[in-house]
Every structure is written in structure tokens, then in C-alpha cells.
One Martini backbone bead per residue (centre of mass of N, CA, C, O) as a GRO file, in nm:
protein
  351
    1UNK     BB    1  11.284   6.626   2.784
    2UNK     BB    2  11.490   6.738   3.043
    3UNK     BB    3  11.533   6.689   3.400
    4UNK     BB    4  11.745   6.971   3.568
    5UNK     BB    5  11.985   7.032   3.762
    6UNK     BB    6  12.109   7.362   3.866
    7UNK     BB    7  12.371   7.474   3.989
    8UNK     BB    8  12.407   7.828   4.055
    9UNK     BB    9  12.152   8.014   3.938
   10UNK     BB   10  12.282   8.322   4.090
   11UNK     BB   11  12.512   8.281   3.908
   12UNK     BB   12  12.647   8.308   3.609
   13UNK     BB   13  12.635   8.067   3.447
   14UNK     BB   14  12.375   7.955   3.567
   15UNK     BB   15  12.166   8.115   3.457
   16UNK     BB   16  12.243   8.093   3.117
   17UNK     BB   17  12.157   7.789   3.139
   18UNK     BB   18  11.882   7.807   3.240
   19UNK     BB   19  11.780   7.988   3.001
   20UNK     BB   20  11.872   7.793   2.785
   21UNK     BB   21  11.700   7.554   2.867
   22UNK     BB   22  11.457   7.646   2.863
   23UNK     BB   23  11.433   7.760   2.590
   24UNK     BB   24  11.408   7.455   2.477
   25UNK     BB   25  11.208   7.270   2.698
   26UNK     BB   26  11.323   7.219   2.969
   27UNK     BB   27  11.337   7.130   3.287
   28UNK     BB   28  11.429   7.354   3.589
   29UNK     BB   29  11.625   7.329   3.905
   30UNK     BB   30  11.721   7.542   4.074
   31UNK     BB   31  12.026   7.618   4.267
   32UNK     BB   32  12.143   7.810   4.607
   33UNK     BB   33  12.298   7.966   4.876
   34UNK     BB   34  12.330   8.310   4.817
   35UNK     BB   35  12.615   8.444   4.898
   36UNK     BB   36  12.815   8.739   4.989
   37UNK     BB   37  13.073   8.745   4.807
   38UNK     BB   38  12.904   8.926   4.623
   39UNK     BB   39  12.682   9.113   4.522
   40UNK     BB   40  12.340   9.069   4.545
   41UNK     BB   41  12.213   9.248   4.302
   42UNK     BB   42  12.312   9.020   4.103
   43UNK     BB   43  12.211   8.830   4.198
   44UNK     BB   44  11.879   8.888   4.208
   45UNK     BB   45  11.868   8.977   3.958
   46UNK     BB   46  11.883   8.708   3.803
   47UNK     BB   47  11.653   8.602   3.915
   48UNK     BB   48  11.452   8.802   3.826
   49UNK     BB   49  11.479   8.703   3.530
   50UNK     BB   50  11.378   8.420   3.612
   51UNK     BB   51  11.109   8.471   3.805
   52UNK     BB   52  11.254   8.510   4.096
   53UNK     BB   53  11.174   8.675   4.407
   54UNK     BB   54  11.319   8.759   4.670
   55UNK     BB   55  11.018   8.758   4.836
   56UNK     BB   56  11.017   8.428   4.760
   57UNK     BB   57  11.261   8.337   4.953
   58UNK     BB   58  11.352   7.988   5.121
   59UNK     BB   59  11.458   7.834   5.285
   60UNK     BB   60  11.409   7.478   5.135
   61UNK     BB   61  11.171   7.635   4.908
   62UNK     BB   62  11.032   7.607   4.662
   63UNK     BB   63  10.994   7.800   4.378
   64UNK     BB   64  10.801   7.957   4.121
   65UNK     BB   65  10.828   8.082   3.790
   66UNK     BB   66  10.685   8.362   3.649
   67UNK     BB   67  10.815   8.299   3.342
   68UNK     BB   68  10.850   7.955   3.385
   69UNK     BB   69  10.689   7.699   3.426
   70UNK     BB   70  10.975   7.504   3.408
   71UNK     BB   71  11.053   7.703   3.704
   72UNK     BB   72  11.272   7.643   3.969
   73UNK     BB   73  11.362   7.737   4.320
   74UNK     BB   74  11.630   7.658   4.611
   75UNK     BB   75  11.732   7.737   4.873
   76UNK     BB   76  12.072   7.553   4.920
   77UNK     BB   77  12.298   7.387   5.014
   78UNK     BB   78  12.571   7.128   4.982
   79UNK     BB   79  12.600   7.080   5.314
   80UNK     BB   80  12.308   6.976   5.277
   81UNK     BB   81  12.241   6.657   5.272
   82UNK     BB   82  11.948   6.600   5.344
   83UNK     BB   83  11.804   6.821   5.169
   84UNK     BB   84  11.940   6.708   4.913
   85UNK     BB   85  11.824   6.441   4.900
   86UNK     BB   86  11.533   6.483   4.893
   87UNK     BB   87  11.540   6.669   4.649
   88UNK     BB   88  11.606   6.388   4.461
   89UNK     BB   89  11.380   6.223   4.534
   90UNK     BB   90  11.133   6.391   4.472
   91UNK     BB   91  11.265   6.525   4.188
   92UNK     BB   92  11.361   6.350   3.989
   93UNK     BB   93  11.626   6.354   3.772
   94UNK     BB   94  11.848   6.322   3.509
   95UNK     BB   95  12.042   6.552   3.578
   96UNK     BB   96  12.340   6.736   3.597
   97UNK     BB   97  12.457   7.047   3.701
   98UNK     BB   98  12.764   7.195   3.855
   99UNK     BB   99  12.804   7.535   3.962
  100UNK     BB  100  12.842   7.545   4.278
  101UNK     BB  101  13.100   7.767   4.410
  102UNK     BB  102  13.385   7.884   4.531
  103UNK     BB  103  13.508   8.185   4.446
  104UNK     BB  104  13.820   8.242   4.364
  105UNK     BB  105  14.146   8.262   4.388
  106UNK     BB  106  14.239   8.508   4.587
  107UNK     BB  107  14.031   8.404   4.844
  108UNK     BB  108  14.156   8.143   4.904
  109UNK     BB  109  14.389   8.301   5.061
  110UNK     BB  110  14.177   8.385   5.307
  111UNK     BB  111  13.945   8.150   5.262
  112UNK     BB  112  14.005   7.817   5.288
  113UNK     BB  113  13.709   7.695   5.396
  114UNK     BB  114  13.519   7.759   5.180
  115UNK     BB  115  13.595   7.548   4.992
  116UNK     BB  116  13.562   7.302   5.123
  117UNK     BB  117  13.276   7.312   5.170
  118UNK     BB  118  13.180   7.358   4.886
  119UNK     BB  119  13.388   7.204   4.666
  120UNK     BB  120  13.356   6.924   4.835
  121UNK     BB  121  13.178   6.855   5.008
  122UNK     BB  122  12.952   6.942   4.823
  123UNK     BB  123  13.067   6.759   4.580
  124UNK     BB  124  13.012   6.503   4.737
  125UNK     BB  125  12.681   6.485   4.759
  126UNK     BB  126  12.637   6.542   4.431
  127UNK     BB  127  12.746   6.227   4.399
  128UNK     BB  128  12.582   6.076   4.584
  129UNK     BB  129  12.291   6.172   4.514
  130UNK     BB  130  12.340   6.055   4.191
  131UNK     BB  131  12.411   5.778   4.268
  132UNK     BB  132  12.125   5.696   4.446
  133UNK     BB  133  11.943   5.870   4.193
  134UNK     BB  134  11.991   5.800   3.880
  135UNK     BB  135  12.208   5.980   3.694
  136UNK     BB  136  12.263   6.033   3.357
  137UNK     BB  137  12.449   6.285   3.451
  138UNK     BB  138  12.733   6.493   3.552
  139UNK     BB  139  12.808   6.788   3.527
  140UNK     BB  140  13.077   7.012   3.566
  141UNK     BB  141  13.289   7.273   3.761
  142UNK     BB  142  13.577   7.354   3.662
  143UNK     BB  143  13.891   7.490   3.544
  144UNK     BB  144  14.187   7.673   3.442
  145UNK     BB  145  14.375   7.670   3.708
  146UNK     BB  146  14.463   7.365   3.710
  147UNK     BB  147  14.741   7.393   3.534
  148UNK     BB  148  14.883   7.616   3.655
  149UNK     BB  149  15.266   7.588   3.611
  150UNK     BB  150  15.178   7.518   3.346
  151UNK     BB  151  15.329   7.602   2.974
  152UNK     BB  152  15.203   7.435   2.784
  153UNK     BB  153  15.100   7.576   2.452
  154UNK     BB  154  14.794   7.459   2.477
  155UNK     BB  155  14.599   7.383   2.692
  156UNK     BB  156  14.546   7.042   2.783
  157UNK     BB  157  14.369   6.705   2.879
  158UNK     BB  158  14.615   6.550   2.840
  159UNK     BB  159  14.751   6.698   3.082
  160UNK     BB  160  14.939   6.695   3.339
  161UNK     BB  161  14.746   6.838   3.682
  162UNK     BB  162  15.011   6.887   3.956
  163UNK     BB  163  15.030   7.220   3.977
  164UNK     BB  164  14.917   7.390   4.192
  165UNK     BB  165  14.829   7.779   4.290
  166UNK     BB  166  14.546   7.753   4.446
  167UNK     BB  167  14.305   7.619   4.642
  168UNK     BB  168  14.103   7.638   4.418
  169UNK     BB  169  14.227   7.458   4.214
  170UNK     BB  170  14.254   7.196   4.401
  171UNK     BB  171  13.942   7.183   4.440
  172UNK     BB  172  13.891   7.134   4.100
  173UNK     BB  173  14.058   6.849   4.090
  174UNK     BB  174  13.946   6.704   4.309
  175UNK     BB  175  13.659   6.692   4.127
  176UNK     BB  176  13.843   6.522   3.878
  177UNK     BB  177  13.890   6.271   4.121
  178UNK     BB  178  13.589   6.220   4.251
  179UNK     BB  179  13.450   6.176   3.968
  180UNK     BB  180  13.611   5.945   3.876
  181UNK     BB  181  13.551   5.722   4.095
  182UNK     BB  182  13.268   5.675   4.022
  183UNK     BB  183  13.252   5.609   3.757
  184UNK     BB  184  13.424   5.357   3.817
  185UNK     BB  185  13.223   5.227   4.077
  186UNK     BB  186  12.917   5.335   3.927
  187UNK     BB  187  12.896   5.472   3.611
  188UNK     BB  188  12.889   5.759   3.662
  189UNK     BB  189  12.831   6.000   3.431
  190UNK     BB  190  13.101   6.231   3.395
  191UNK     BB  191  13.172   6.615   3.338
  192UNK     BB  192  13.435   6.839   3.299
  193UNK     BB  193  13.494   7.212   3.299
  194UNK     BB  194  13.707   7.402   3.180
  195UNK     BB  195  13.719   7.711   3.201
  196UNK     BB  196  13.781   8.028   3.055
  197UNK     BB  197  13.769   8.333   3.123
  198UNK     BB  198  13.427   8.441   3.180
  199UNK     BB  199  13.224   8.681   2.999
  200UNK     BB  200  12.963   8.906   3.050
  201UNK     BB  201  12.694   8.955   3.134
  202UNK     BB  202  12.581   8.942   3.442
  203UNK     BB  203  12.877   8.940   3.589
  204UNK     BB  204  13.116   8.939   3.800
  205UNK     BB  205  13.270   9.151   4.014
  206UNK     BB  206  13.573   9.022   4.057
  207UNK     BB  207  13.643   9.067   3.791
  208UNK     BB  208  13.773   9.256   3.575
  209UNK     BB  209  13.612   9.374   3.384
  210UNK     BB  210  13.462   9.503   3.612
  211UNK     BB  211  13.698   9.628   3.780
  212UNK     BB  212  13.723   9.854   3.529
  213UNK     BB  213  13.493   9.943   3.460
  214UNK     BB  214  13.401  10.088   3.758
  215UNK     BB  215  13.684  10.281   3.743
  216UNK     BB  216  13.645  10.424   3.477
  217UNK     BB  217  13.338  10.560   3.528
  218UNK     BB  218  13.485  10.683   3.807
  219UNK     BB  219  13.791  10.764   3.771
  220UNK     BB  220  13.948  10.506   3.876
  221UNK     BB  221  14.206  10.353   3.926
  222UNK     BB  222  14.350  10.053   3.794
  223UNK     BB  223  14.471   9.716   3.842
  224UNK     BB  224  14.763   9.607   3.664
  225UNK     BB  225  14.909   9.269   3.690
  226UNK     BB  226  15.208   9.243   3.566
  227UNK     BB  227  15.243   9.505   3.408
  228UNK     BB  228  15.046   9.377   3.176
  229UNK     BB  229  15.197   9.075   3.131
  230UNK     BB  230  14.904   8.932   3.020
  231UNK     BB  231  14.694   8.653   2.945
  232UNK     BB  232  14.355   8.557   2.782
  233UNK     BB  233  14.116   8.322   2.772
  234UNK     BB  234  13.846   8.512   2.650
  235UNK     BB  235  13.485   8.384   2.735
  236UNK     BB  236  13.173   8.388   2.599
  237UNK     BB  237  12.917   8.314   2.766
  238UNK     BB  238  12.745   8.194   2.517
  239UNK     BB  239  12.976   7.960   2.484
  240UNK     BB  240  12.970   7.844   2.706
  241UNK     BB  241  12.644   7.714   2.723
  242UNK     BB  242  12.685   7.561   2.468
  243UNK     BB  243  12.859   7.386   2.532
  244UNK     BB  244  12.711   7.249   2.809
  245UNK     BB  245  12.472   7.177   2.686
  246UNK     BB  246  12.641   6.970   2.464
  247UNK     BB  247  12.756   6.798   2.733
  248UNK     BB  248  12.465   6.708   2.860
  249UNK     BB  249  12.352   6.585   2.596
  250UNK     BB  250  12.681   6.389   2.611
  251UNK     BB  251  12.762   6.123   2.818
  252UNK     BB  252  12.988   5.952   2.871
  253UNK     BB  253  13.122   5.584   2.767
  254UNK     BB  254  13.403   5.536   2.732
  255UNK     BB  255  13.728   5.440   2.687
  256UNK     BB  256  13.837   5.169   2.506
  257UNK     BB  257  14.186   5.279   2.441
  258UNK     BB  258  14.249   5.280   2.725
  259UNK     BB  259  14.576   5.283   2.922
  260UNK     BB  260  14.741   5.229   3.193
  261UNK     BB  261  15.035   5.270   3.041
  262UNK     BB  262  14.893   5.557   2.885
  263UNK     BB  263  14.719   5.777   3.088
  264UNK     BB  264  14.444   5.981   2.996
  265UNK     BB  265  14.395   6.194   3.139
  266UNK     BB  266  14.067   6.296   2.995
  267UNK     BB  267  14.006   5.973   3.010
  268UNK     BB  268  13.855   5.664   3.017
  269UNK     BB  269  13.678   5.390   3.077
  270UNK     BB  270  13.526   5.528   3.225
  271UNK     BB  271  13.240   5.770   3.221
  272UNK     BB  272  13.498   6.010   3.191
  273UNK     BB  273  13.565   6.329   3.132
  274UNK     BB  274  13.766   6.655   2.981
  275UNK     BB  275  13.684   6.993   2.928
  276UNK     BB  276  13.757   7.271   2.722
  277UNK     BB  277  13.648   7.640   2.743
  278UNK     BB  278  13.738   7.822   2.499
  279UNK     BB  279  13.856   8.051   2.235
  280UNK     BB  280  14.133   7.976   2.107
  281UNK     BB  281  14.240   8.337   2.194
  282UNK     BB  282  14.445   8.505   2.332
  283UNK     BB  283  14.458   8.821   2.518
  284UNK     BB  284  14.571   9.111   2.599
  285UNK     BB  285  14.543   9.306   2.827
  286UNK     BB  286  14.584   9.575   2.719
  287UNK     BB  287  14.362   9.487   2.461
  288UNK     BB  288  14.117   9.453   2.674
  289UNK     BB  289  14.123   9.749   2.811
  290UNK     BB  290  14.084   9.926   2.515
  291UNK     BB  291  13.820   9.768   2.471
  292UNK     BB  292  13.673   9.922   2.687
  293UNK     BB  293  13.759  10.218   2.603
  294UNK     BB  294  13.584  10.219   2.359
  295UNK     BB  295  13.299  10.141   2.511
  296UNK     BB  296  13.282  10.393   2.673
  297UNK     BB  297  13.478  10.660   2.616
  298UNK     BB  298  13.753  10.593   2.852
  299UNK     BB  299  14.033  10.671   2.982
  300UNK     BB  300  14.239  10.485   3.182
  301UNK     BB  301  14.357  10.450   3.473
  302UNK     BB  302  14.705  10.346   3.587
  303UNK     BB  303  14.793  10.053   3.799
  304UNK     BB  304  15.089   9.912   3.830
  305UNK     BB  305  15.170   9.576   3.925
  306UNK     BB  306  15.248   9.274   4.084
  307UNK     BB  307  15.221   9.003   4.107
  308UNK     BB  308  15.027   8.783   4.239
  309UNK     BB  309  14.918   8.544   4.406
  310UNK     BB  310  14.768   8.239   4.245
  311UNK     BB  311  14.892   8.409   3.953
  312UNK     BB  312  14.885   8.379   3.599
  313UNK     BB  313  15.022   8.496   3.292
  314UNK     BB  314  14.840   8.243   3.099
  315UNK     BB  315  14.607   8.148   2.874
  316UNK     BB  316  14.495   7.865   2.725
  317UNK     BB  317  14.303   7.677   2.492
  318UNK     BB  318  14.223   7.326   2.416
  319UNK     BB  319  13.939   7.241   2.160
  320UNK     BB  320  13.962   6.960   1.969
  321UNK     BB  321  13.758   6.794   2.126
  322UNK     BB  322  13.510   6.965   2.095
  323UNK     BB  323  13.511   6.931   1.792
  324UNK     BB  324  13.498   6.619   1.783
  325UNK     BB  325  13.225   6.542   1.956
  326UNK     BB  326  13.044   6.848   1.924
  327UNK     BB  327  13.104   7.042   1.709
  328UNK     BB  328  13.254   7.281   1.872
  329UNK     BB  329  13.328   7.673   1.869
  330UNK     BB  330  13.434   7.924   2.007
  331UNK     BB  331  13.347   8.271   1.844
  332UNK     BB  332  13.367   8.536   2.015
  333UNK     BB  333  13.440   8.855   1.997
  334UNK     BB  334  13.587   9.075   2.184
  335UNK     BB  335  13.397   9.333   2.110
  336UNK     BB  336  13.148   9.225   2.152
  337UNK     BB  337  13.137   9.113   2.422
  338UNK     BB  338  13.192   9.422   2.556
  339UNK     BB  339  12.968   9.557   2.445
  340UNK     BB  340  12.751   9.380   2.590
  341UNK     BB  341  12.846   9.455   2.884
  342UNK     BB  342  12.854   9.767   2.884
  343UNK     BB  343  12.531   9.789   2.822
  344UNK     BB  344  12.424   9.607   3.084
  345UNK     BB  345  12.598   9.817   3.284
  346UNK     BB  346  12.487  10.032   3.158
  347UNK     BB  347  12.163   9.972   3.296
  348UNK     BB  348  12.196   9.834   3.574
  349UNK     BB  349  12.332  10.120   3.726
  350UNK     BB  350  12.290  10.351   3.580
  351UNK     BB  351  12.560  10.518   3.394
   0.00000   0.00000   0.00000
């Protein structure tokens, strides 16, 4: 089994990697540098589930976990690179996962500088990191915001992603420009990941499920913008982390194929790939809140609002390098999932 640093361990995808590769046998270093973005009660409860708790975390001190023999934790930013090397030179990984970034498309128009923090400078460490202590894989997340302005669906990973709009996507499709470099340079073998609307337990504050369930259940109309007229690939959770869990554990080799008279964005001479993970089935909000209303048992207040600055009308993934390299497709019903979630938020909240 191999030793993985997971970066992002008290936010959502993070966490549920944690525990899916724990639960197989793996040993996972998680780190985080645990921010104010959004609920601090839902990091601490993550982390306390994979028996981390509040009282024994102190900036750049590995705790071991409660729950799992094979499982630290270590507060830290990514922007931190002195202590960031400490921590690869001591604890030689042979994987990295990165899913540490500053989140959400929205905060980025009025806090442009937390992305450059996070998502480039942090990126750029854990690239370097990775080179210089002889990593045999960097998976990253990258995003599904990244398509922009693209309209041909579904979106595919062979199309070309140069018309972003949100500084949030272009900090992501940077770091699939950044992680290209690399490959190419030092031969390590990166794969980007853009992830497609993911929910499910807990899961984000600032997501949509989150506040509407959060809206419905308080009786407060919920914001729903572009008139209703949108749609997403939403990817439940368990789906994301099988996915994720199985390109951690295939590395691209280099497309022998590729020819730079024909460049295909989505994979290289050198060992360096991008995957999409999603449903590969849009559903529309109208949809998607009415499966709320059915697992709550309570009909929203609506509040119909024009399109956001640096909001897309719909996404779709194709996901059929995924079926063709690793053998999967992403197959939860979204019945099950707003179920699971609804469960699991009124359990957490108590309400």
C-alpha cells in the first residue's frame, strides 16, 4: 500500500479521500491550513470523524488519529514553504493528492488575492515539493468552471479551455498549465482532475444544496438565479473519491500519439493527463430543488434572481477517457444522493 499526503483533509472531497483510502489500507498524511471560508463546525466535525479533534491541532504539528492507526494530521498552508518541505523531506510520501484550494467561483470576485495565495503560489510549493522529493504521482483538483465560456456539451477535456470567468477558474486551469510544465521538465507524472458540481454528506456550506436545504427547513425564501434556467452535473460524492482514489493509482505514462502539429489539451508526450468526473447527466435546478422539497417534506419559498457575474448556465461532463483508462463511470442517482445528504444535515444540525 502506499504512504499519500492528502492536502485539503478538513474540506469536503478531502476528507472522504481520507477515509476511502484509509478504510483500503493506505497510510495518509492529511494536511490543511483549516481557513474561515466557510463554517469552521463542519472542518472540525470532518476531522473529528476521522478522529482528529479540535484540542490536539497546532499549526505544523502532526497529531495522529484517534480512529485510524495509519492516519496524521498536520495544520498547514501551502503557502508555507519552508515547513512544507520539512514535511516531504521527513516523511517521504510516495503519492500526493491536492485538493487543498481556496473554494468557490463567487468569493472570487471580491477576494481576488486569496486564489493567487492558494491556488498558484500553494501550487507552485506543492509542485516543487513533489519534484524535488521524488513523487511518483501529483493528482490535483482542478474544476469544471474551467470550460467557461465553452458551450459545446458535454465538455470534454479534449477541448480547448482559454475563455475562463471567474479569477477562481483561471487559478484552476493555471495549475493545469503549471502541472504541464513539470511533466514535461522533471518527467513527474501529474493528473488534473475537474470535478463537476459535487454534493453529498458533508458536504460545503456555500453550495446550493447547502443553502437551500439550510432555507427550506428554516422557512427563508432560497435565491435561485437565472430565472431557474439552469442546469448541472451533479456528481455525488462517493463517485467523486472512486474516481479520484483510481487515478491516484494509475499514473499517466505519456501519450506516444501526440503530436504537437495536432495538440490534444488533455494529455502529452509527457506523463501528464486531465480527467473529468461527473454524472454525465445534467439535471435541471428546478429538478434538483424539487428533490429537496420531496426528502425535506416541505415546499421552497422561491426567490427568482438574474444570472451572477461569473456563472455558467449549464455543464455537462464527458467522462469517456474515464470509462476507456479506468474503467468507471460515475452512476449515482441523484434520488439517493439529496437523500443521503438530507440525512446526514439533519443529524448534524439537528433539526
Amino acid at each position: 500500500m502506499a504512504k499519500v499526503l492528502i492536502t485539503g483533509t478538513a474540506g469536503f472531497i478531502g476528507f472522504h479521500l481520507a477515509k476511502k483510502l484509509l478504510d483500503r489500507g493506505d497510510e495518509v498524511v492529511g494536511l490543511d491550513s483549516i481557513n474561515d471560508y466557510y463554517d469552521l463546525r463542519v472542518k472540525y466535525g470532518r476531522l473529528s470523524e476521522t478522529g482528529i479533534e479540535k484540542d490536539s491541532i497546532e499549526y505544523n504539528k502532526l497529531v495522529q488519529s484517534e480512529n485510524y492507526p495509519k492516519y496524521r494530521f498536520i495544520k498547514l498552508q501551502l503557502e508555507d514553504s519552508e515547513n512544507l518541505n520539512k514535511l516531504f523531506e521527513e516523511e517521504k510520501f510516495d503519492k500526493v493528492v491536492n485538493l487543498a484550494a481556496q473554494a468557490g467561483v463567487r468569493y472570487s470576485l471580491e477576494n481576488p488575492r486569496a486564489y493567487v495565495d492558494s491556488n498558484i503560489i500553494g501550487f507552485v510549493n506543492i509542485l516543487e515539493a513533489c519534484r524535488h522529493y521524488n513523487i511518483k504521482h501529483l493528482s490535483y483538483a482542478s474544476s469544471s468552471s474551467v470550460y467557461g465560456l465553452n458551450e459545446t456539451m458535454p465538455f470534454s477535456t479534449h477541448h480547448n479551455v482559454d475563455h475562463p470567468i471567474s479569477l477562481y477558474a483561471a487559478s484552476k486551469k493555471s495549475n493545469e498549465l503549471m502541472a504541464h510544465t513539470y511533466s514535461h521538465l522533471f518527467g513527474l507524472p501529474t493528473t488534473g482532475l475537474r470535478f463537476f458540481t459535487v454534493y453529498g454528506p458533508w458536504g460545503r456550506p456555500d453550495m446550493a444544496l447547502f443553502l437551500f436545504t439550510e432555507g427550506i427547513l428554516k422557512g427563508e425564501p432560497i435565491d435561485i438565479f437565472n430565472n431557474g434556467e439552469m442546469s448541472r452535473d451533479f456528481t455525488y460524492i462517493d463517485d467523486i473519491v472512486e474516481g479520484v482514489a483510481r487515478v491516484n493509482d494509475n499514473p499517466p505514462e505519456g501519450n506516444q500519439t501526440w503530436t504537437g502539429k495536432e495538440p490534444d489539451p488533455a494529455t502529452s508526450k509527457a506523463p501528464y493527463t486531465i480527467y473529468n468526473i461527473g454524472n454525465n447527466a445534467p439535471v435541471k435546478l428546478m429538478d434538483f430543488i424539487a428533490t429537496i422539497e420531496k426528502y425535506l417534506g416541505k415546499e421552497a419559498k422561491k426567490n427568482f434572481m438574474p444570472m451572477q457575474p461569473g456563472d455558467v448556465s449549464s455543464t455537462y461532463a464527458n467522462v469517456e477517457d474515464l470509462i476507456q483508462n479506468l474503467d468507471y463511470k460515475p452512476s449515482t442517482t441523484l434520488e439517493y444522493g439529496i437523500n443521503k445528504f438530507t440525512e446526514w444535515y439533519r443529524e448534524f444540525y439537528k433539526v
